[in-house]
N, C-alpha and C positions, 0 to 999 in steps of 0.2 A: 148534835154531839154524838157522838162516836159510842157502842152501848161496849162498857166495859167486859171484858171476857176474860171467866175464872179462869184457875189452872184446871176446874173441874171439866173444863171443853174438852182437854186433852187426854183426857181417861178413855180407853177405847178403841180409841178412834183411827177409822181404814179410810185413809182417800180414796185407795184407788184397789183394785188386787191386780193392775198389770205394774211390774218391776219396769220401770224406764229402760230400754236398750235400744238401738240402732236401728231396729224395725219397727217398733211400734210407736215412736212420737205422738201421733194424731190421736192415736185412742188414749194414750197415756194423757197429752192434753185436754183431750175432752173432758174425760174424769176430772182430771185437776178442777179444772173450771166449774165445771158444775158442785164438787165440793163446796170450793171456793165461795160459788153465788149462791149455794144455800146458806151459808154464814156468813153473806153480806160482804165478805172481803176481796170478792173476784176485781176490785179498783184498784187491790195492792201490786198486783201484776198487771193493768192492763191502763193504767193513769200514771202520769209524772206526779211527784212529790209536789203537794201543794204549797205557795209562797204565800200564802195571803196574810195568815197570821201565826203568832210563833203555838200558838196554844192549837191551831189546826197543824204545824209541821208536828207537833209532841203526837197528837191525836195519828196521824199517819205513822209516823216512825214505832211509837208502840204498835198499831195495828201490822206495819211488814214486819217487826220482830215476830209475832207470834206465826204467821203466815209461816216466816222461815222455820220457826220451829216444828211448825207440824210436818214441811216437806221433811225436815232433819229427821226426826221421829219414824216419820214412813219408812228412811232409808235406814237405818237402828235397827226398826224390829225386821224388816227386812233381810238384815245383816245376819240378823240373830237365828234367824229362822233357818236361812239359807247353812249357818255354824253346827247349829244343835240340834236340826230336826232329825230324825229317824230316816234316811232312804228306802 
């Protein structure tokens, strides 16, 4: 079973410090992933959605929601940063 993950995961927390663009895919991936596989979730990107049983698709579907939330998050404060910082 799937070990539940607070909202307290998401306090913090820096995937990567390369911003995604057009040059750097690879290194941006790489980080993703190693994030990813240190919190167990690197399956959500790199596995098809399990059929076996309905309580393992719940267990999967909650685990890519959160997944997507943190790339969303990344790209937020990203956002923000790029808005309000100081040049």
């Amino acid at each position: 079973m799937a070990e539940y993950k607070a909202t307290r995961d998401l306090v913090g927390i820096q995937i990567t410090t390369s911003k995604l663009n057009e040059k750097n895919f690879l290194l941006w991936e790489k980080s993703v992933r190693i994030f990813l596989g240190a919190k167990s979730e690197l399956k959500i990107v790199t596995s098809a959605k399990p059929a076996s049983t309905e309580k393992a698709s719940e267990e999967w579907k909650r685990d890519n929601y959160l997944v997507m939330t943190w790339l969303w998050i990344m790209e937020f404060w990203e956002a923000i940063r790029d808005t309000y910082s100081i040049r």
